[in-house]
C-alpha angles and dihedrals in degrees: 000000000000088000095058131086133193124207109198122180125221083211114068118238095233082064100038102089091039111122117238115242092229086179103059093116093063094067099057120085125232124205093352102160139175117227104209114165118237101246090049107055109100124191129217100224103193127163108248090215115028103178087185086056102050085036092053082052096051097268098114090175106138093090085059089054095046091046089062092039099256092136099096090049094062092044082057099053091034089046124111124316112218086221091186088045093060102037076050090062103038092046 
């Protein structure tokens, strides 16, 4: 096989007559901001996993969760929300 060479692209053929978008930075936006005053931003403070909730709706899982241990994560994600920490960061 000394007589035969094989060109191989780094680029797949499926891809290779594929125009580049050469405007694609036109369409983000840059320094786009919201101004909300302080005492106006509200949050929406739910609880990401509510077992009453799916239990109330015929998905009584929280006995499965309980069974492998899961119980303390979702203390953890239903756990407390430091309301004045996040309107901090997003003032």
């Amino acid at each position: 096989m000394e007589g035969t060479s094989t060109s191989y692209s780094s680029i797949p053929v499926v891809f290779s007559k594929l125009p580049i978008d050469t405007n694609t930075q036109k369409h983000f936006s840059k320094n786009v901001t919201i101004e909300i005053p302080y005492d106006k931003l509200d949050l929406v403070l739910e609880q990401p996993v509510d077992f009453e909730s799916l239990r109330a709706n015929g998905f009584d899982v929280k006995k499965m969760f309980q069974d492998q241990g899961w119980l303390g994560y979702f203390d953890i994600l239903n756990g407390p929300v430091y309301t004045q920490l996040v309107k901090e960061f997003w003032k």
